[in-house]
C-alpha positions as CSV (number, residue, x, y, z in Angstrom):
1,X,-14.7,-7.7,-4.3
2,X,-14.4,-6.4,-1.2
3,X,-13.4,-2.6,-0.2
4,X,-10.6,-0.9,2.4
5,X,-10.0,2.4,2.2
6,X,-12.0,2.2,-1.4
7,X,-9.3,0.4,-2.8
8,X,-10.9,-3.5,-4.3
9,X,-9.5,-6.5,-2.5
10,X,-10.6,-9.0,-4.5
11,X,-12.9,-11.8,-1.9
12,X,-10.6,-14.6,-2.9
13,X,-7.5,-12.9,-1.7
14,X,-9.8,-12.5,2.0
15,X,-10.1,-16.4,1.5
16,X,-6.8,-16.8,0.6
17,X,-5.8,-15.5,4.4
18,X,-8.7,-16.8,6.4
19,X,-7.8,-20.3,4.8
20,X,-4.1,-20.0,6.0
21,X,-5.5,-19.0,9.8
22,X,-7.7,-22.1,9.4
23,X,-4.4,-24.4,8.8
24,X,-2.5,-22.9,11.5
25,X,-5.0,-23.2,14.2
26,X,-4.8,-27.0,13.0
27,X,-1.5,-27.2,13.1
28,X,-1.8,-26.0,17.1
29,X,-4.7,-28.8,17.9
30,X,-2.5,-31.3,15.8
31,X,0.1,-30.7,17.8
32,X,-1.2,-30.6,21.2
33,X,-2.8,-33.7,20.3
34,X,0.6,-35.1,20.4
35,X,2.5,-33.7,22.6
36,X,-0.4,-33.0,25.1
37,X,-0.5,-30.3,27.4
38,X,0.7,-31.7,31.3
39,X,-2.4,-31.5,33.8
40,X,-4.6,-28.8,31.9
41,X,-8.2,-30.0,32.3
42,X,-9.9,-30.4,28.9
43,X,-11.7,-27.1,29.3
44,X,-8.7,-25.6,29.5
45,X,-6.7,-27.1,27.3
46,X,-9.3,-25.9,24.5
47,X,-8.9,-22.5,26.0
48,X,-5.6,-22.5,25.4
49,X,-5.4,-23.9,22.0
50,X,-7.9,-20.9,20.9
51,X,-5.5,-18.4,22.1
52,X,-2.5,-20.3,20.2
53,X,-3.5,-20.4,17.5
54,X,-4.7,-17.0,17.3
55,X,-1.7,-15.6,18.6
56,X,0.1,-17.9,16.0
57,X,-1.7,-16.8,13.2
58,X,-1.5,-13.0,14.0
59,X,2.7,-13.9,14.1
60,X,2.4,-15.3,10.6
61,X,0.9,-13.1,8.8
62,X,3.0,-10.6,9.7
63,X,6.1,-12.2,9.3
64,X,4.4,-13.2,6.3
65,X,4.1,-9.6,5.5
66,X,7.3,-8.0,6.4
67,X,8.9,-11.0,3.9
68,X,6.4,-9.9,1.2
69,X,4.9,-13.1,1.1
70,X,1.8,-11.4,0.4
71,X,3.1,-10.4,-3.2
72,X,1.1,-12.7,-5.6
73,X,3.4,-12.0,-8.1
74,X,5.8,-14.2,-6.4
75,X,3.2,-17.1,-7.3
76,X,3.9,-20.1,-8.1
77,X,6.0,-20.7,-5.4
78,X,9.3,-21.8,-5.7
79,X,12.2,-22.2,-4.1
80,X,12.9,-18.7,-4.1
81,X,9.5,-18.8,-2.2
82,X,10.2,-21.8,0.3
83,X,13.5,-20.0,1.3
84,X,11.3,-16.7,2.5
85,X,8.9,-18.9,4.1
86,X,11.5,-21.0,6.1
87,X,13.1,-17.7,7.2
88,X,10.0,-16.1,7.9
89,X,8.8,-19.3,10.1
90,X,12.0,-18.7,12.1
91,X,11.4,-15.3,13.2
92,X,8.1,-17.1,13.8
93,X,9.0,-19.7,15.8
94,X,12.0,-16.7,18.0
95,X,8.9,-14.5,18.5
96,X,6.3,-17.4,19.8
97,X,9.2,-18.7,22.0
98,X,9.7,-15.5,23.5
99,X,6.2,-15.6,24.3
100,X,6.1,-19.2,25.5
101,X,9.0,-18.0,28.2
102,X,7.2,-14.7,29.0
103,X,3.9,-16.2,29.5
104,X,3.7,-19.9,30.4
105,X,0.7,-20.1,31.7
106,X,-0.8,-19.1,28.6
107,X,2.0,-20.8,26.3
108,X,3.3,-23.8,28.4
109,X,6.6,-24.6,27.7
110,X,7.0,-28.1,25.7
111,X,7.7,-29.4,22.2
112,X,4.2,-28.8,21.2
113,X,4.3,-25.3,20.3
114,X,7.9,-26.0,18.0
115,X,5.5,-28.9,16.3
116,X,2.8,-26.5,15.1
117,X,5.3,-23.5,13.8
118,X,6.6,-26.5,11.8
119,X,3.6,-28.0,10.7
120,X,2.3,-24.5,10.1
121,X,5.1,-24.2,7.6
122,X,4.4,-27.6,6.0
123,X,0.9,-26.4,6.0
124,X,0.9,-22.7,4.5
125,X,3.4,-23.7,1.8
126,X,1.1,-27.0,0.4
127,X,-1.7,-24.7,0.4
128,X,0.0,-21.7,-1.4
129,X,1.2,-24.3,-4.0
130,X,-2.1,-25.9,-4.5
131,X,-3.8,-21.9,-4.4
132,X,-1.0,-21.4,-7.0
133,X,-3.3,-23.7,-9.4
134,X,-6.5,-22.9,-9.3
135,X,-5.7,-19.1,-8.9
136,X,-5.5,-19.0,-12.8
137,X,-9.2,-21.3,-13.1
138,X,-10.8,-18.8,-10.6
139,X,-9.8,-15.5,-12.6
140,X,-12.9,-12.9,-13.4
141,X,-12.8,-12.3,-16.9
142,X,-12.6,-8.2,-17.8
143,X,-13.6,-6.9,-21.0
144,X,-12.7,-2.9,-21.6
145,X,-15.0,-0.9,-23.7
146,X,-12.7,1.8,-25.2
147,X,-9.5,2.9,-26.3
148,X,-8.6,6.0,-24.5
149,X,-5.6,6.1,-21.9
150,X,-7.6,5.4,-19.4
151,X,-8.7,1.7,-20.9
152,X,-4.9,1.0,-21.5
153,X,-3.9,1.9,-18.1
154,X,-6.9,-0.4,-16.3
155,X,-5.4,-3.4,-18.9
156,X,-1.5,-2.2,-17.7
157,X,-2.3,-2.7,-13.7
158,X,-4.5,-5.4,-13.9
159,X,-1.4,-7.3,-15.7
160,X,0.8,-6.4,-13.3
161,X,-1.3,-7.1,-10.1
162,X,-1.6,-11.5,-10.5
163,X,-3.4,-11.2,-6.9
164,X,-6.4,-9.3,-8.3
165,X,-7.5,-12.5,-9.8
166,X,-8.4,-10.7,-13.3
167,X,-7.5,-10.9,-16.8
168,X,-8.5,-8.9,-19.3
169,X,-9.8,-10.6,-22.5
170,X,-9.6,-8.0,-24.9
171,X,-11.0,-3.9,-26.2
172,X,-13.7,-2.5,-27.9
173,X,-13.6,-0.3,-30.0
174,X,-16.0,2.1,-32.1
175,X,-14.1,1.4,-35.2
176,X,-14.3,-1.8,-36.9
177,X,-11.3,-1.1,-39.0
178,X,-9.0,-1.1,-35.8
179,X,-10.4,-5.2,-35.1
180,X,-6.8,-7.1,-34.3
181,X,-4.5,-4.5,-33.4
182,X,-3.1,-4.8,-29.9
183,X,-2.8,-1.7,-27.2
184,X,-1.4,-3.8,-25.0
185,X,-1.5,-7.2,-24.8
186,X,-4.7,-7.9,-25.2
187,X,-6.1,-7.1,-28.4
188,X,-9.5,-5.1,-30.0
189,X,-11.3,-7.9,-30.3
190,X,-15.0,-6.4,-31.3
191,X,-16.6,-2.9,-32.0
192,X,-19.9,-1.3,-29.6
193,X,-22.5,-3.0,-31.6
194,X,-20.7,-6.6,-31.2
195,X,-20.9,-5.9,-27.7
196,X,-23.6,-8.5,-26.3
197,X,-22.0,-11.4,-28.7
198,X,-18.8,-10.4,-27.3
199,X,-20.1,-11.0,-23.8
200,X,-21.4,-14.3,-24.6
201,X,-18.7,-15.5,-26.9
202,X,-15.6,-14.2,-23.7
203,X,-17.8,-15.3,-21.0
204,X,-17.1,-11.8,-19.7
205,X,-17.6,-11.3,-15.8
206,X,-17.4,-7.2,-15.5
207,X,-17.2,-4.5,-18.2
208,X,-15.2,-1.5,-17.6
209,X,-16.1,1.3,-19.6
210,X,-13.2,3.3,-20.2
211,X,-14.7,5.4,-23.5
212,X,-16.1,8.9,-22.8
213,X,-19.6,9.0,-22.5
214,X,-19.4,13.0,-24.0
215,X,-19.3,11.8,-27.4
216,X,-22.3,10.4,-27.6
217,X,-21.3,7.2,-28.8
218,X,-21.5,4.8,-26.3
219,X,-23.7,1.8,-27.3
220,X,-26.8,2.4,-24.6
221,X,-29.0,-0.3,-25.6
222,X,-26.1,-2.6,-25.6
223,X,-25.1,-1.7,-22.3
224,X,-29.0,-1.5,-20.5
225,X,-29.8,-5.1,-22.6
226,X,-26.5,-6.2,-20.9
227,X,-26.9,-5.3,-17.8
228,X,-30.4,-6.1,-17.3
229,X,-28.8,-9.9,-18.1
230,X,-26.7,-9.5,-14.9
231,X,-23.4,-8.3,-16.5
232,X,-21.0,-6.1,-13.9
233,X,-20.3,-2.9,-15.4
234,X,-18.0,-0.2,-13.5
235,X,-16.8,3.3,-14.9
236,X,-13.0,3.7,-16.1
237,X,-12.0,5.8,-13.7
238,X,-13.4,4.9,-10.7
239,X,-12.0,1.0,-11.9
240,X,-8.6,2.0,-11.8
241,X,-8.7,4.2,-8.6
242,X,-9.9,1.2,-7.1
243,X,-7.1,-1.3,-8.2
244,X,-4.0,1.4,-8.3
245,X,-4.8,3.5,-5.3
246,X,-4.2,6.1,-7.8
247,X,-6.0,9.2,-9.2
248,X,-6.5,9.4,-13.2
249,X,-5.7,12.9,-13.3
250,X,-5.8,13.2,-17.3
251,X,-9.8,13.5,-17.7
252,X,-10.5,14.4,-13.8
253,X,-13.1,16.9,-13.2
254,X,-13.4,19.7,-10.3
255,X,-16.5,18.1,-9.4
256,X,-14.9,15.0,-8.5
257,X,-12.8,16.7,-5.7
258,X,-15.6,18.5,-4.5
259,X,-17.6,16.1,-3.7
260,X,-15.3,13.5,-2.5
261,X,-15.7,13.2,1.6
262,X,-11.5,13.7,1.7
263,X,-12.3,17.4,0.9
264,X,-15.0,17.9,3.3
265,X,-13.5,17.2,6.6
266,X,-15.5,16.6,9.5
267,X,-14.8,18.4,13.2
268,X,-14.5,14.9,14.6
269,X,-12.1,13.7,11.2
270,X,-9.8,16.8,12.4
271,X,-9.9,16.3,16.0
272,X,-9.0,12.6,15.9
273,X,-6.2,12.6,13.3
274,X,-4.6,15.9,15.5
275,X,-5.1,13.6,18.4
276,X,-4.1,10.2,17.1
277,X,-1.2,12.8,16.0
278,X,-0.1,14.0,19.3
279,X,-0.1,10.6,21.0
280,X,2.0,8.7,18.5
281,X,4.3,12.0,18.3
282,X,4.9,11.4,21.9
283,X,5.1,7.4,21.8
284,X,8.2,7.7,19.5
285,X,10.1,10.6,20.8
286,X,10.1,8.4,24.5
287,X,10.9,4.8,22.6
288,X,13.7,6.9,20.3
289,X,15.1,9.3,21.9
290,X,18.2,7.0,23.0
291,X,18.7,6.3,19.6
292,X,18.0,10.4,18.3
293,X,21.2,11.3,20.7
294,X,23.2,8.7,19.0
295,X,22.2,9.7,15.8
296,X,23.1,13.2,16.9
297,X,26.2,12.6,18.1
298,X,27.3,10.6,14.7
299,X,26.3,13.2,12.5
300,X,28.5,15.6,14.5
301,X,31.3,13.3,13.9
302,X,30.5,12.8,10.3
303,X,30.9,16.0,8.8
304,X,31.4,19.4,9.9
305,X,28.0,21.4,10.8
306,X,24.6,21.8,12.6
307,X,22.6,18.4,13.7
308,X,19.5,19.5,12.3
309,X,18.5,20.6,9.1
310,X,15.8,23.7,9.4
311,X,13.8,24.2,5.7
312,X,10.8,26.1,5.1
313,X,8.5,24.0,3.5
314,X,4.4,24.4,2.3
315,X,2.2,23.3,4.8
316,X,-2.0,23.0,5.1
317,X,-3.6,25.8,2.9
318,X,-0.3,26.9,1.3
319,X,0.9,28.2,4.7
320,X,4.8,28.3,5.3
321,X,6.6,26.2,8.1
322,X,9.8,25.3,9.4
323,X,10.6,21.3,8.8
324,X,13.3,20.2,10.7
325,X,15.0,17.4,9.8
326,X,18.4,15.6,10.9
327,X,21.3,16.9,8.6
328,X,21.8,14.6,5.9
329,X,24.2,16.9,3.3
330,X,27.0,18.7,3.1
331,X,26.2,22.2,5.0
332,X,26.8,24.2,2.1
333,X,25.0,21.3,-0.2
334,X,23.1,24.1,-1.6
335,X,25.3,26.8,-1.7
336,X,26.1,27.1,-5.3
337,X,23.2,25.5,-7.2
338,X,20.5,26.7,-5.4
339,X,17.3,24.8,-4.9
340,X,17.3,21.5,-6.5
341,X,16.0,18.0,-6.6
342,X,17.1,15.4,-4.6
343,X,18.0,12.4,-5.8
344,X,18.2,8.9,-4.4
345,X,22.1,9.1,-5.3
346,X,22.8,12.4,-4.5
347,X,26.8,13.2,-4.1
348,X,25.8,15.7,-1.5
349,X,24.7,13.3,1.1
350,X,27.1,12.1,3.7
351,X,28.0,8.7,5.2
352,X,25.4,8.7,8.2
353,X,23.2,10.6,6.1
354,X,22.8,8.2,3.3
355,X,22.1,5.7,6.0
356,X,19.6,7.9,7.8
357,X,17.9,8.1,4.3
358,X,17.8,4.8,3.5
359,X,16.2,3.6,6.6
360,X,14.1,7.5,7.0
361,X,16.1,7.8,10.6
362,X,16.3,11.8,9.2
363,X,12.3,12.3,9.7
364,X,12.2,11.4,13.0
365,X,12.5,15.2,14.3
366,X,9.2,15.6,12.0
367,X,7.5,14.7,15.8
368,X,8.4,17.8,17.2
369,X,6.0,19.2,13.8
370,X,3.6,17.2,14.5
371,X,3.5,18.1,18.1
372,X,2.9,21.9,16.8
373,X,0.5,21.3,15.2
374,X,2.2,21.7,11.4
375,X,1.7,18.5,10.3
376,X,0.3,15.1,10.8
377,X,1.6,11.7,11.0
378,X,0.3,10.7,7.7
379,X,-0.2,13.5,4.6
380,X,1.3,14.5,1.3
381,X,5.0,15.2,1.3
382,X,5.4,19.1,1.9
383,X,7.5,21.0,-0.5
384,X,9.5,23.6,-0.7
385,X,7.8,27.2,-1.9
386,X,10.3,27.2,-4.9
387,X,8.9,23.5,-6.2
388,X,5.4,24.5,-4.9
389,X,5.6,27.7,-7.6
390,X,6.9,25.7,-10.5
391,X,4.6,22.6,-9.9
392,X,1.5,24.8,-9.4
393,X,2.0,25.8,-13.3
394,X,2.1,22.8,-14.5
395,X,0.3,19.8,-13.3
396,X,-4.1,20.5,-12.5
397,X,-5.3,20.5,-9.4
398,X,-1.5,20.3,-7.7
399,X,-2.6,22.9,-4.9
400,X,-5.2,20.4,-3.8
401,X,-2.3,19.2,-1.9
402,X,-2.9,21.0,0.9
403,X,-6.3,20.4,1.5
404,X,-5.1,18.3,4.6
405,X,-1.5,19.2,6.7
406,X,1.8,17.3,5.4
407,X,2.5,14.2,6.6
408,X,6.0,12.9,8.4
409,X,4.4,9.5,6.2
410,X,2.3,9.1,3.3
411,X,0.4,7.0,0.5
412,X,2.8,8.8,-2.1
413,X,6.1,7.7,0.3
414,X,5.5,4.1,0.6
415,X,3.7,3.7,-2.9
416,X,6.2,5.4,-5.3
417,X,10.1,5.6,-5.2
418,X,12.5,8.9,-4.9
419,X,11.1,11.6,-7.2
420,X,13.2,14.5,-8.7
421,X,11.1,15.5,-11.6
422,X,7.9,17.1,-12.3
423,X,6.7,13.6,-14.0
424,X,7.8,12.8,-11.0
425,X,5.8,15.0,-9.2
426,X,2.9,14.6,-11.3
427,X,3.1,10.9,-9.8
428,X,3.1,11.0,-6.7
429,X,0.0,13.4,-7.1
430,X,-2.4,10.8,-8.1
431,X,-1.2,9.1,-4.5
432,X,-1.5,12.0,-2.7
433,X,-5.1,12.7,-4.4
434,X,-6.4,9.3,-3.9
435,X,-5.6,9.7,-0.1
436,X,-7.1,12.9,0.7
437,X,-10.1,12.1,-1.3
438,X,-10.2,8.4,0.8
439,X,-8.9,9.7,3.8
440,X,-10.0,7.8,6.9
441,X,-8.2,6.5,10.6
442,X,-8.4,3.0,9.3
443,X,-6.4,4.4,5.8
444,X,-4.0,5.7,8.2
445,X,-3.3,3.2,9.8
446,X,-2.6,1.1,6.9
447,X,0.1,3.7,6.0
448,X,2.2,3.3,9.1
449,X,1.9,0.1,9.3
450,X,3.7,0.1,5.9
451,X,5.6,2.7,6.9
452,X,7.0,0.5,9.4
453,X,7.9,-2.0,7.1
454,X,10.1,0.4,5.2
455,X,11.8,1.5,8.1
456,X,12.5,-2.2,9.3
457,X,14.1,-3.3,6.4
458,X,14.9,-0.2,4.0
459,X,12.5,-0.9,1.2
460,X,9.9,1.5,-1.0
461,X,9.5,4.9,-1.8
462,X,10.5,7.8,0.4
C-alpha cells in the first residue's frame, strides 16, 4: 500500500497507471515508426517522442479521469466501458490536435500523432480487459478480528471499493457459539484462540483488529506468535480512515484530535494555505468575471430581488461572518419558516438558481471571503449559528470544525451528497475530521482538482 494524504492506495492500482503510461508512450514510438517524422535528425526525433508521449499520457489520464474511468467498480469492462473510453479518446485526440496546431515544432503536424491516440485506445482497453482478470488472483486476503461496528463497517467499504484489491475472508469472534452467522457477507468463521489456524487455513495477508483492546480479551499471544511469523496487522480504526477517508467517530477519543498534526498548525501551514488562498482567489475572479456579470444579469431577470445573497455563517474558532453568495431562492424563501435545511430539490430555488446549484456557479462570490481573509479555498462547509447550536448538542467533537477557516470547497463537498439532516450532518463530519486532522497542500490540491470535476460536469456532493 502506498499513502496520499494518509488515505491507502493500494501499489497495484500505482501499477495499474504507470502500466497504461508505458502503453501510450509505445503507441507514440509505434507510430512515428510508421509514419516517420520529415527531416528530424534521430536525436531529435527521440526528443520528441519523449515529450509525446508524456504529454499524451498526462491528456489520458485525465480524460480518463473526468470520464471516471478510474472507477474500478466499472471493471470488467464492457461495452458500457468501451463507449467511455472511445469518447474520452476523442477529447483526447481534440486536445493533442490543438496542441499539434499550437506547437508544431514540438508536435509536427502528420498522421502519426492521430495513429498513436488510436493505438493508445486499442492499447489501454486490452490492458484494462486483461487487468480485469488477474485483479481478482492478485487480491490481499483480510481477516477482521471482531464484531463491533467498526469491524462491519471495514468489511462494508472494502466490498464496495473493487479497486482496493481486498477481500475480506471472514470474523472472529470471542464467542464460539456465534461460529456461522453472517454480519455481512462474510461470515464468523473462527473464535480468538483459532486465530493462528485461521491464518494458515485463509492464507490471510493482513489482520485488522477491529475488537476493543479495553476488555481485556484480545488473544495476545495469538497476535505476538502471529506477527512474529510475518502476518500484517493494522488497528480498526486507523484501517478504515485509511480506506474511507473518513473518521470513525463512534469510539474516537479526545486524544486522537490532539495529537493529530491537522490540529497543530504550523506558521508556515497558515501562511501558505492564506497565500495559496489569495492567489487562486484572484486567478478566478479575472478568468470569471465575464461570466459573474452574466450570471448577474440572469438572476436579475429571473426573479425579482438582490443578486447576492448575504448570510452570516460560523467561521474559524466559532467566529461570525458574512457569506455571500449569488441568490439562488425566492427573496422571501425564508420568510415564513424560518431557518431550514436545504434540500437538493428545494421548491424555493429558482430557474437560474437551480442551475447555478447544480454546477456550484452560486460559490463563486465565496473569493471575495477568501480574499478577506474568512475563509480558505478548501475547509469544512460553514454553517449557519442556528445549525451550529443544534448540531453542537448532538453529535461529539462537532465544534472541532473550526479548527481551520471554512472552505468555498471541501473533502465533505465532493465526498458526500446534499445534506439536510443531522445524520446528515453527523456524515459529513467524519469528512470534515479526516481532512483537518490530514490536512496538507498536496490534500488540497487533490480537492480542487475534484472540485473541478464537479463543476465541469455537475456530479458529487455539494
Amino acid at each position: 500500500m502506498i499513502k496520499f494524504c494518509n488515505r491507502s492506495l493500494p501499489t497495484r492500482s500505482v501499477f495499474f497507471c504507470l502500466a497504461e503510461d508505458l502503453l501510450i508512450w509505445l503507441a507514440v514510438v509505434v507510430s512515428v515508426l510508421i509514419f516517420p517524422l520529415p527531416g528530424e535528425p534521430l536525436q531529435m526525433g527521440g526528443r520528441l517522442i519523449l515529450i509525446q508521449g508524456l504529454i499524451l499520457a498526462a491528456i489520458f489520464h485525465l480524460t480518463l479521469y473526468y470520464s471516471d474511468l478510474y472507477d474500478f467498480s466499472l471493471f470488467p469492462p464492457d461495452r458500457v466501458h468501451l463507449i467511455r473510453l472511445v469518447r474520452a479518446g476523442g477529447i483526447g485526440l481534440i486536445v493533442f490536435g490543438g496542441m499539434v496546431s499550437l506547437f508544431p515544432a514540438w508536435f509536427p503536424p502528420g498522421k502519426s500523432f492521430r495513429l498513436s491516440v488510436i493505438l493508445s485506445l486499442l492499447l489501454i482497453f486490452g490492458w484494462r480487459t486483461f487487468y480485469s482478470r488477474i485483479l481478482e488472483k492478485m487480491e490481499d486476503r483480510i481477516l477482521i478480528l471482531g464484531t463491533q461496528d467498526v469491524a462491519r463497517l471495514v468489511a462494508q467499504e472494502v466490498l464496495k471499493r473493487k479497486g482496493l484489491g481486498m477481500k475480506v475472508v471472514g470474523f472472529l469472534d470471542e464467542d464460539g457459539s456465534r461460529l456461522g452467522q453472517s454480519l455481512i457477507n462474510p461470515k464468523i468463521i473462527g473464535t480468538y484462540e483459532q486465530l493462528q489456524a485461521v491464518l494458515a487455513k485463509e492464507r490471510v495477508d493482513k489482520v485488522v483488529i477491529a475488537a476493543l483492546e479495553r476488555r481485556g480479551r484480545l488473544p495476545i499471544r495469538e497476535i505476538l506468535g502471529a506477527r512474529a511469523q510475518g502476518v500484517e496487522f493494522i488497528e480498526g480504526t486507523r484501517f478504515y480512515e485509511q480506506i474511507s477517508g473518513k473518521v470513525f467517530l463512534e469510539d474516537a477519543k479526545p486524544s486522537g484530535f490532539i495529537y493529530a498534526e491537522g490540529f497543530n498548525k504550523s506558521g508556515i501551514t497558515r501562511w501558505t494555505k492564506r497565500l495559496t488562498g489569495i492567489l487562486a482567489s484572484s486567478a478566478i475572479l479575472i478568468l470569471t468575471f465575464p461570466l459573474m456579470m452574466l450570471l448577474a444579469i440572469l438572476i436579475k431577470l429571473d426573479s425579482p430581488g438582490p443578486i447576492f445573497f448575504r448570510q452570516e455563517r460560523v467561521g474559524e474558532e466559532g467566529k461570525p461572518f458574512m457569506l455571500i453568495k449569488f441568490r439562488s431562492m425566492r427573496e422571501d424563501a425564508e420568510a415564513a419558516s424560518g431557518p431550514v435545511w436545504a434540500v437538493e430539490d428545494d421548491p424555493r430555488v429558482t430557474r437560474i438558481g437551480r442551475i447555478m446549484r447544480k454546477l456550484r456557479l452560486d460559490e463563486l462570490p465565496q473569493i471575495f471571503n477568501v480574499l478577506k481573509g474568512e475563509m480558505s479555498f478548501v475547509g469544512p462547509r460553514p454553517e449557519r449559528p442556528f445549525f451550529v447550536a443544534q448540531l453542537s448538542e448532538q453529535i461529539p467533537f462537532y465544534a472541532l470544525r473550526f479548527a481551520v477557516k471554512p472552505g468555498v470547497s471541501g473533502w465533505a463537498q465532493i465526498r458526500y451528497p446534499y445534506g439536510a439532516s443531522v445524520e446528515d450532518a453527523r456524515e459529513k463530519l467524519r469528512y470534515d475530521l479526516y481532512y483537518i486532522k490530514n490536512m496538507s497542500l498536496l490534500f488540497d490540491l487533490s480537492i480542487i482538482f475534484q472540485t473541478v470535476k464537479i463543476v465541469l460536469f455537475g456530479r458529487g456532493g455539494r
